[in-house]
N, C-alpha and C positions, 0 to 999 in steps of 0.2 A: 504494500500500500504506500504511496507518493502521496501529498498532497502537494498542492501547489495554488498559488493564488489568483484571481481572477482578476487582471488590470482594469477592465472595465468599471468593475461595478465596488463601491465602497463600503457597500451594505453585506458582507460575506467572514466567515469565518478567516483566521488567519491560518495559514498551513501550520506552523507548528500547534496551535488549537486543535484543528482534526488532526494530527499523529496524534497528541494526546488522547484523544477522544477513540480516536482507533487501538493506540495501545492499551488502552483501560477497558475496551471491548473485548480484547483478546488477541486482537492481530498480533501477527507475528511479520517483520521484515520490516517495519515501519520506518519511514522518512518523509519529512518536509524539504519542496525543493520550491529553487526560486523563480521556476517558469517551467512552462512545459518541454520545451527542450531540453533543460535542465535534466528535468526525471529522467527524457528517453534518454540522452549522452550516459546517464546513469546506468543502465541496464548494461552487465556484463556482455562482453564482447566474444563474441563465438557460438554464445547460444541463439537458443531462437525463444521469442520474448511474443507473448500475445499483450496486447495494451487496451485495457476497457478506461473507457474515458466515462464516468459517472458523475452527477452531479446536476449542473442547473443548463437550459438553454443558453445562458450567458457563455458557459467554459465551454462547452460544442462549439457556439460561433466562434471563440478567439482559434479552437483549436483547428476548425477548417477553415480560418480565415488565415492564419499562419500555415498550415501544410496542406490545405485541401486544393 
């Protein structure tokens, strides 16, 4: 689990807020990163990584308006 923050919008949780929120849930692997790029340069090199993007219509648009 990444979180990562939403530039757009000011009204949203901060990433390190959901890791915590995620690690007190039970996750395991948890990190706060500081853009979405960020997370995926994150993801170990050689594997193969699926990436669910959850969250709000806000974090979809930055994220297909950045890669899509």
């Amino acid at each position: 689990f990444t979180a990562v923050p939403i530039p757009s919008n000011d009204v949203t949780y901060t990433p390190a807020a959901l890791a915590a929120i995620a690690t007190h849930a039970g996750m395991k692997h948890v990190r706060a990163a500081n853009t979405v790029t960020e997370a995926v340069q994150a993801i170990p090199a050689g594997g193969r990584a699926r990436i669910l993007i959850c969250g709000s219509l806000y974090l979809a648009g930055e994220v297909l308006r950045d890669n899509g």
